[in-house]
C-alpha positions in Angstrom: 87.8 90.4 -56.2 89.1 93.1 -53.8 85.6 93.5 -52.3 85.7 89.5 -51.8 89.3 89.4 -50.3 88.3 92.2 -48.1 85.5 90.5 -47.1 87.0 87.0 -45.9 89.8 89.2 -44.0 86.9 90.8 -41.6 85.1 87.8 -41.4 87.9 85.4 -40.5 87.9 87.5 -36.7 86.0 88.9 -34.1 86.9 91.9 -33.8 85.0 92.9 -31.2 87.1 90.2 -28.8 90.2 91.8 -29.5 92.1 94.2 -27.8 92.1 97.6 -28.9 94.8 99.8 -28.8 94.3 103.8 -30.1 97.0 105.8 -31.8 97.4 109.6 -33.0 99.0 108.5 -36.5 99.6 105.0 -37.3 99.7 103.3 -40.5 100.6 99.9 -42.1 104.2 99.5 -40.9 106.7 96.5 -40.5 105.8 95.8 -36.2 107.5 92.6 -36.6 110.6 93.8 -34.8 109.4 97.0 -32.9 106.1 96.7 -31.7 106.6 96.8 -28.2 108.3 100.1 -28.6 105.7 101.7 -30.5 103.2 101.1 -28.4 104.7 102.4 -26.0 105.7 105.7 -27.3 102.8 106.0 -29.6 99.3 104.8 -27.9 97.3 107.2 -27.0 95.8 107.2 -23.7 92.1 106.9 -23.6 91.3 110.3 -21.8 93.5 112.4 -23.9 91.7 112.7 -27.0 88.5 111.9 -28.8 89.3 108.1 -29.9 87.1 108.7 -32.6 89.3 110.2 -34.5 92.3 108.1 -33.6 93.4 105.2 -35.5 92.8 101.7 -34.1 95.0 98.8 -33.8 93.7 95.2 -33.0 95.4 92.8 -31.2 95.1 89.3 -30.0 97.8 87.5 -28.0 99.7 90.2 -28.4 100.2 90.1 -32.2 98.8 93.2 -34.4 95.8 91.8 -36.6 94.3 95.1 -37.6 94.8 98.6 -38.3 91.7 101.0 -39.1 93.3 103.9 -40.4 90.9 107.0 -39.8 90.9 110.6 -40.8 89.0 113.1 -39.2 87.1 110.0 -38.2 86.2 108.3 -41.2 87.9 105.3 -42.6 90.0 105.8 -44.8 92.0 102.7 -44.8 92.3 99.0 -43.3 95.4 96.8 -42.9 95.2 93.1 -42.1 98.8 91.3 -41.3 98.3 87.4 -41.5 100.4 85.2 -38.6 101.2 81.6 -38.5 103.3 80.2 -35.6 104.4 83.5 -34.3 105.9 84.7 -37.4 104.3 87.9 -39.9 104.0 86.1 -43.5 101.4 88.5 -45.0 100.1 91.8 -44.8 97.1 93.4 -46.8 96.5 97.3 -47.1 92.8 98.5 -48.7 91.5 101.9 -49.3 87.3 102.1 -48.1 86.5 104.4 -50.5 88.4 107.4 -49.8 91.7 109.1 -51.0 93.5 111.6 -48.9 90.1 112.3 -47.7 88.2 112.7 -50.9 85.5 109.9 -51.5 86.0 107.6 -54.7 83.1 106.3 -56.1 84.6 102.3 -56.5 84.9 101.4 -53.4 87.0 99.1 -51.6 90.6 98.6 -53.0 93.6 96.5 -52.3 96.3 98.8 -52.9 99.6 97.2 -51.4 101.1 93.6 -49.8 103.6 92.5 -48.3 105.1 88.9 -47.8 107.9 87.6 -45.7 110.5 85.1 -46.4 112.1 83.4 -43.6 114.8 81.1 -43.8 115.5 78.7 -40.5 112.6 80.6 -38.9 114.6 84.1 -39.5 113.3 87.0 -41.6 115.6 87.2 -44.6 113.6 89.6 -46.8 110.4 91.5 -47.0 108.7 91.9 -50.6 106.3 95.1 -51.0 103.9 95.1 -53.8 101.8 98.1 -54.7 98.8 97.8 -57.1 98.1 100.8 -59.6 95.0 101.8 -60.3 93.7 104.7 -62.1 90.8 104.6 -58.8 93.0 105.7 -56.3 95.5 107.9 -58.0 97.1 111.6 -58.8 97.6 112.6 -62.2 97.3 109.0 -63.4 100.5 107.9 -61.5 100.5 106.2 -58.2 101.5 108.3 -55.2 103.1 107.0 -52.4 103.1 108.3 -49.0 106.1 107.5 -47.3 104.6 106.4 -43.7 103.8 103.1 -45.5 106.7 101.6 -44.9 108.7 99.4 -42.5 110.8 99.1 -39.0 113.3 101.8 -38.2 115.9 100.1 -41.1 113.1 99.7 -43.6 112.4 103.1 -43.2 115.4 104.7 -43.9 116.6 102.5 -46.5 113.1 102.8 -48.5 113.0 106.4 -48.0 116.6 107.0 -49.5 116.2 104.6 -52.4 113.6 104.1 -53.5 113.3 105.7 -57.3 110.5 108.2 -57.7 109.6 110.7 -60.1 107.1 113.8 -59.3 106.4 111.9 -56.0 105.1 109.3 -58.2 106.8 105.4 -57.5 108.0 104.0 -60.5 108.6 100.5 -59.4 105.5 98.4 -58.7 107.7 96.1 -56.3 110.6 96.8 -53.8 112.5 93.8 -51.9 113.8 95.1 -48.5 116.8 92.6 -48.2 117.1 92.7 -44.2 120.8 90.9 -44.4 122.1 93.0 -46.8 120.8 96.0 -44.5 122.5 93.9 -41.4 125.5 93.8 -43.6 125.5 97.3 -44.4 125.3 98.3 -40.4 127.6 96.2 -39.0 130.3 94.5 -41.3 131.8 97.1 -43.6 133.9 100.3 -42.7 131.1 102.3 -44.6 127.4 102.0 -45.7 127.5 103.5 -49.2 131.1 102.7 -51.2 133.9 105.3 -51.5 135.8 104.9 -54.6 138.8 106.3 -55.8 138.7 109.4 -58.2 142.3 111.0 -59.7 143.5 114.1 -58.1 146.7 116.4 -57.3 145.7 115.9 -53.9 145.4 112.4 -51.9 142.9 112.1 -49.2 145.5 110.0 -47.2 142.8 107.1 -46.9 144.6 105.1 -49.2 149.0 105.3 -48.4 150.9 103.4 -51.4 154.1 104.1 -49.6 156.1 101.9 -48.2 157.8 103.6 -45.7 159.2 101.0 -42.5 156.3 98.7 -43.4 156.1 95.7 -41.4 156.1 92.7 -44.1 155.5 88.9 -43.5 155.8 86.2 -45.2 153.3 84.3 -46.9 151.4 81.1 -44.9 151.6 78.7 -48.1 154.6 79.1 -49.9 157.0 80.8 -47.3 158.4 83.5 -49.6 157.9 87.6 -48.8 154.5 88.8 -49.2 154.5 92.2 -51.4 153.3 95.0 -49.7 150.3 96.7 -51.8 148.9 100.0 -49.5 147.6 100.9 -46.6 144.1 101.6 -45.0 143.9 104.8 -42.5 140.9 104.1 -40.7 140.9 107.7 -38.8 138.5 109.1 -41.3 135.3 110.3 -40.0 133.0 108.4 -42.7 134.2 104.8 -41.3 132.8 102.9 -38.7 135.5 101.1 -37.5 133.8 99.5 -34.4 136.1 96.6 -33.0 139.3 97.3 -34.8 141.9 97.4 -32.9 144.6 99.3 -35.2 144.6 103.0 -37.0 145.7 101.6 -39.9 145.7 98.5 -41.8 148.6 97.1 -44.1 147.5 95.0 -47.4 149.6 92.1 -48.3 149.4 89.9 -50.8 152.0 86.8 -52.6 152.1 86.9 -56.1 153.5 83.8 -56.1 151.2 81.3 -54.6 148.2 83.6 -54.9 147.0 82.0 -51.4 144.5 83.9 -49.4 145.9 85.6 -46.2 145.3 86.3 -42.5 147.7 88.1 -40.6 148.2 90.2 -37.3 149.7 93.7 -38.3 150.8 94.5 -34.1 152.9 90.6 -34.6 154.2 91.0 -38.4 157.8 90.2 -39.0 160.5 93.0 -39.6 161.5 92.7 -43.1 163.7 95.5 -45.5 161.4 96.6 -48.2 163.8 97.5 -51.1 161.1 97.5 -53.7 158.9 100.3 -55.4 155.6 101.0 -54.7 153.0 99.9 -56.8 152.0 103.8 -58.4 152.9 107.1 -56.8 148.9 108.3 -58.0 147.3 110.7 -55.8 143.5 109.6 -55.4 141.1 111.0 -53.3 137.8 109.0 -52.1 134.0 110.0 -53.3 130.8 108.2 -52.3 129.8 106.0 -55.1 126.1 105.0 -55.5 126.1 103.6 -59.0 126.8 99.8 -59.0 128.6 99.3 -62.3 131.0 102.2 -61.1 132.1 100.8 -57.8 132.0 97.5 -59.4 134.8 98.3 -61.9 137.2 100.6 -59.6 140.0 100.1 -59.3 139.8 100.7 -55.1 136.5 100.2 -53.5 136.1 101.5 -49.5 133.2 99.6 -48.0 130.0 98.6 -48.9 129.4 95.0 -50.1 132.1 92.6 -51.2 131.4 91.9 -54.9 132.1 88.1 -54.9 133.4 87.1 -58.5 132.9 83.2 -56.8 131.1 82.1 -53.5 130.8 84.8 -50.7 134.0 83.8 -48.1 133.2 85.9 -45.5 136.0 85.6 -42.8 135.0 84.9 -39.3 137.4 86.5 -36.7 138.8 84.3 -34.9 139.4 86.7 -31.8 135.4 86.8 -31.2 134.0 84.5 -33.6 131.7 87.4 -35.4 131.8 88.1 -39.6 135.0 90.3 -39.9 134.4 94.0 -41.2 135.0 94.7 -44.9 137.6 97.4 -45.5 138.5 97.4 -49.2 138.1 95.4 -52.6 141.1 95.6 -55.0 141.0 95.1 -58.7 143.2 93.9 -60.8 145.1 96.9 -62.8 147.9 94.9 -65.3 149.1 98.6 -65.8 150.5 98.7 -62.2 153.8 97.4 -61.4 156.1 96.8 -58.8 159.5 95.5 -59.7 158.3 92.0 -61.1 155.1 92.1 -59.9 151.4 93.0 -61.3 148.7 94.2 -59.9 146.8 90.9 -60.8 144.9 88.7 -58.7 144.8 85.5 -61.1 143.0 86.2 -64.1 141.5 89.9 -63.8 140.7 88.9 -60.2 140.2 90.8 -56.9 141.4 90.8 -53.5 139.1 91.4 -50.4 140.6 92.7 -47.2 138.6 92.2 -43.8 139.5 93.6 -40.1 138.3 93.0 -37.2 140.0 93.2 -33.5 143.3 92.1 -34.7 143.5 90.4 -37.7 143.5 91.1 -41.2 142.1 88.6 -43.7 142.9 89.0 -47.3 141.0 86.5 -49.6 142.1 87.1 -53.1 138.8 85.4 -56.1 139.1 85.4 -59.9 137.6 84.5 -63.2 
């Protein structure tokens, strides 16, 4: 069957029309989005070295169709990417017969795919499969060389995440979510979540006091808003790209339980007489297990995790997603005079920033 598929994929083009295209080290990677720049720090130039022992890419149109994969110029490897109406929707990788330069008796195998899911002609996702087989193996599990991968995002999220044991992958399919890595750069304070851990010592990220805070009142319902804490955004592990302020105050109304979006530079002056919610010291830690950040109580960056529909706030200064800055949880424990840290019914309460608004959307159960 592999032999067949293998087959039909030479036979469906002439290679021998296309446009060739020599590289020093090149294997099956995602050229959707960067071809033009690695062929242009990456081809070889004819005279410079033996092209028989370069690896070949095939072109037509000026869409990649082929890469032989060489090694001291055998063959080791060929990978076909499949096009339909100038978008990537399949790729094919085979071994010929060889692994890492030692010949293998059962010839030709398809040992990974990929397919791309588009959604309103954009690439949403890319879906890698790898096929074990005790043919092309070491010590019976499959080892994965970590060239195979994708564009410059692909590549460092696979390369970090992915879970391997001895070198050996133990997942036989990975979905690169291209939003979520999107996301991830460009609309959160931080890539991987900082959550709050106990400690004699506060990190000053997170300010409970009140101090002169600047308090408004609520959009719906007109009453005071309660003040909750504060976000210092001079910390070296936040990108906070197209905020306008150092730090960002977190209001909420307990009464109406209305989402919020406020200017902190235009808030009006109001006496704070109340207590803070807790006097706690925390300081902030990376967090990379999702149940964890999913159930603290303060969560810095990352994703939003929607208990409802994602609300994403557009800004309404440049019309771009607003940047997440933290996810509260509901804490019945915490007080403050006559009100709980409750957001409905063991809710949460997203706060966004970007230029010079603050938008607090509050979800629950």
């Amino acid at each position: 069957m592999n032999n067949k598929k293998y087959q039909t994929l030479i036979n469906n083009v002439d290679w021998t029309s296309c446009d060739k295209k020599y590289f020093d080290s090149l294997t099956y990677i995602d050229l959707f989005d960067n071809l033009a720049f690695i062929i242009k720090n990456r081809v070889i130039a004819k005279q410079t070295q033996d092209l028989n022992s370069c690896n070949v890419g095939y072109f037509s149109g000026g869409q990649l169709l082929r890469i032989e994969i060489k090694e001291k110029g055998i063959p080791q490897e060929d990978a076909f990417l499949i096009w339909e109406k100038g978008k990537l929707l399949k790729a094919y990788l085979f071994n010929l017969g060889y692994f890492f330069g030692r010949p293998v008796n059962d010839g030709i195998q398809l040992r990974d795919s990929w397919d791309y899911e588009y959604i309103n002609n954009k690439l949403i996702s890319i879906r890698w499969t790898t096929f074990k087989s005790k043919r092309y193996n070491a010590a019976n599990d499959l080892y994965i060389d970590y060239k195979y991968v994708y564009d410059v995002e692909g590549l460092k999220f696979i390369y970090k995440s992915i879970a391997t044991v001895n070198n050996s992958l133990i997942l036989d399919c990975i979905l690169f979510d291209r939003e979520k890595e999107k996301f991830l750069k460009t609309c959160t304070l931080t890539k991987i979540p900082l959550t709050e851990r106990k400690s004699k010592e506060s990190d000053n990220i997170i300010d409970f006091t009140v101090n002169q805070a600047k308090v408004t009142y609520c959009q719906s319902c007109g009453k005071p808003m309660s003040y909750i804490l504060a976000v210092n955004l001079n910390d070296k592990r936040f990108n906070r790209n197209k905020i306008d302020f150092d730090s960002i105050p977190v209001l909420y109304c307990f009464d109406c339980l209305e989402s919020q979006i406020y200017k902190p530079a235009n808030l009006d002056i109001l006496p704070v007489t109340f207590n803070t919610f807790t006097e706690q010291k925390f300081v902030f830690k990376r967090e990379i297990n999702e149940e964890k950040e999913k159930n603290s109580l303060l969560k810095i960056g990352g994703q939003p995790n929607w208990i409802q529909n994602d609300e994403h706030p557009i800004c309404t200064c440049c019309n771009s997603p607003m940047k997440f800055i933290v996810e509260i949880n509901t804490d019945e424990k915490i007080t403050n005079g006559n009100s709980i840290l409750a957001f409905g019914d063991n809710g949460k309460l997203y706060v966004f920033a970007c230029c010079d608004n603050v938008s607090c959307i509050s979800q629950w159960y």
